[in-house]
N, C-alpha and C positions, 0 to 999 in steps of 0.2 A: 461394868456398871459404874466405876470410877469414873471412867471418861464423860462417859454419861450424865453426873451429876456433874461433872465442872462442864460439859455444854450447858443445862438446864439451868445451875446458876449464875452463867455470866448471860444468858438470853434475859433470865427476871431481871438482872440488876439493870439492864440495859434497857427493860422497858417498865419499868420502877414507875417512870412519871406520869403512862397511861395506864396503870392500874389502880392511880391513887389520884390522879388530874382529870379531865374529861376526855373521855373516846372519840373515836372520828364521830364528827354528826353525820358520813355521809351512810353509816350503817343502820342508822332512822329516815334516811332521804324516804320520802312517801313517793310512792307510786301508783298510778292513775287505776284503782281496784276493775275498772270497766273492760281496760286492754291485758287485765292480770289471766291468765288460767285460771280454770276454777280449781284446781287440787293447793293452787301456792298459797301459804300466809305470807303475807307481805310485810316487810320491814318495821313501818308503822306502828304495826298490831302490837308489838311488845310496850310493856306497861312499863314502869320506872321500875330502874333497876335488871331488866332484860331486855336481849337480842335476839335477832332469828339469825339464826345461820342460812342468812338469803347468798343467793348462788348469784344476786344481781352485783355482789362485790367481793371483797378476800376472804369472808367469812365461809364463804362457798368450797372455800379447798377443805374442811371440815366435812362436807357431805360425801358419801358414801360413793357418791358421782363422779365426783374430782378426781382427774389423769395423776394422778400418785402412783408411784411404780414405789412395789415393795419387794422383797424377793422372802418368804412366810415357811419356814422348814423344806427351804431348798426349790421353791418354787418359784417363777416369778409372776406377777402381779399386776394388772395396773390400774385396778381399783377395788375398793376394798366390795362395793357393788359385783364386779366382777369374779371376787373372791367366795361374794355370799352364794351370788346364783350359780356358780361350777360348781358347788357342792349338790347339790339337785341333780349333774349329769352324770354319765355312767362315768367309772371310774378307766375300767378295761372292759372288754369282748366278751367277758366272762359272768359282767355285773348280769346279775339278772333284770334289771332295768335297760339293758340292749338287748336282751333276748326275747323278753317280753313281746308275745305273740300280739302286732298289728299296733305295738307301737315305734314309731320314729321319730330320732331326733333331729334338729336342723343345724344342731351344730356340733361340733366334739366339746367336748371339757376344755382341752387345751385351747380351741380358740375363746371360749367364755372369759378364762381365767386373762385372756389379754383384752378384753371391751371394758368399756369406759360408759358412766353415764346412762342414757336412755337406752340403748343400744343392747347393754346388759342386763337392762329391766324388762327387755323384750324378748330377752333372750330366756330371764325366769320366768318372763307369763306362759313360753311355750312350755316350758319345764313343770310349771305347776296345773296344765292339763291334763299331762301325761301320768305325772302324782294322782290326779284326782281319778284318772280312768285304769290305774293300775292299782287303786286303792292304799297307798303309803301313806305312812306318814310321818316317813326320814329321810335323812339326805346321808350322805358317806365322805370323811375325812380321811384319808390313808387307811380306809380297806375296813374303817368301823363306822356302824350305823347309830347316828346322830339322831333325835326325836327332834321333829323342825320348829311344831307349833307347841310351844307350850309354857306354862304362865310362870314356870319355875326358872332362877339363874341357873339352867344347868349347862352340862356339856354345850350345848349349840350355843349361848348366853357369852360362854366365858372363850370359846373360840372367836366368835366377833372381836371380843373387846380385846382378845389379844392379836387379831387380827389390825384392831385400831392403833393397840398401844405401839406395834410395832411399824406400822404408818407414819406414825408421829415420829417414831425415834429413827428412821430412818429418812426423813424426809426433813432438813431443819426448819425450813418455811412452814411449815404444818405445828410443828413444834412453836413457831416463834408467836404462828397467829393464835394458837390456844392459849397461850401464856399472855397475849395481850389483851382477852378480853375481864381480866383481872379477877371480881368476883362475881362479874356478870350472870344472870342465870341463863341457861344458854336454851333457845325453843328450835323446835323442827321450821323447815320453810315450808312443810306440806302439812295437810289433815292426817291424824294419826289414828284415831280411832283407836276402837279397844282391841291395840296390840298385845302382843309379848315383850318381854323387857328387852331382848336383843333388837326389837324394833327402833328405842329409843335411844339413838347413835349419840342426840344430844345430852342424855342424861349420861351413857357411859361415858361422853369427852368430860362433862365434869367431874364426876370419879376419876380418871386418867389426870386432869388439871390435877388435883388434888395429890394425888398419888408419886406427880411427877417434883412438884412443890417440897414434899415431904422426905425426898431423897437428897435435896441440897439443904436442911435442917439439920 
């Protein structure tokens, strides 16, 4: 953890003068809302004093999306997307979510645990049919069952976020761009709706800012 704090505090020192000077203007660049998607919030939308963590520039390595290789109690990773939706598939042969009469997966765990991006959110839409037609409503992390949906920090909440925190600290660009959005408030690039708190990646990067601040203190 030592090393840790003297990376985190020569990253702040070094970006000191965009914390407390003006941000790039190209993280407000406005985009043409007509050729947008309908799920994005776009750049724009944030009011003084917040950014979106739009995926149209570096703020995008922050999203859940972003090819981040992490390796997570012996595992490896390569996005934290990918990390959320393998929890959803069978663990082994034995899960009872592989034996489960007439249902099929399209993929193993292990290949989830390496997709990136849309590809991985494709991968949990199959996953969360198969949830809905076997009636769950957990996922499983080394062989214990997680509650998925649910309004509380618990288990599944604090796995994410340390799912994230160790994103960050193994990735130094990841590290360097949370550290440069200073005290920015930080919004989703998509419509969130009424999630669960592990939903909201960008409120836990600002607890993790926070958290990581408070360790070169």
């Amino acid at each position: 953890m030592k090393n840790l704090a003297l990376h985190i505090l020569f990253l702040f020192s070094t970006l000191t003068f965009a914390a407390n000077a003006d941000y790039p203007a190209h993280w407000w660049q406005e985009v043409d809302r007509q050729t947008a998607p309908g799920w994005e919030v776009l750049p724009q939308d944030a009011k003084e004093g917040e950014v979106i963590l739009s995926k149209r520039n570096e703020l995008g390595i922050l999203s859940n999306f972003a090819a981040t290789d992490f390796v997570y109690k012996g595992t490896l990773y390569k996005s934290v997307e990918g990390f959320w939706q393998s929890l959803k598939y069978p663990e082994s042969q034995d899960d009872m979510r592989a034996t489960f009469e007439g249902i099929e997966w399209p993929y193993s765990r292990a290949e989830v645990e390496l997709m990136t991006g849309f590809l991985a959110k494709k991968a949990g839409g199959y996953a969360n049919a198969n949830m809905r037609e076997m009636g769950i409503d957990w996922v499983t992390f080394q062989g214990k069952k997680i509650k998925f949906w649910t309004v509380s920090k618990g288990v599944h909440y604090r796995l994410i976020k340390d799912a994230l925190r160790t994103k960050a600290i193994q990735n130094p660009k990841v590290m360097e761009i949370l550290l440069s959005t200073g005290d920015l408030k930080l919004l989703p690039d998509h419509i969130m709706g009424d999630a669960p708190p592990a939903w909201f990646y960008n409120k836990i990067w600002m607890e993790l800012r926070k958290e990581f601040r408070e360790q070169v203190q």
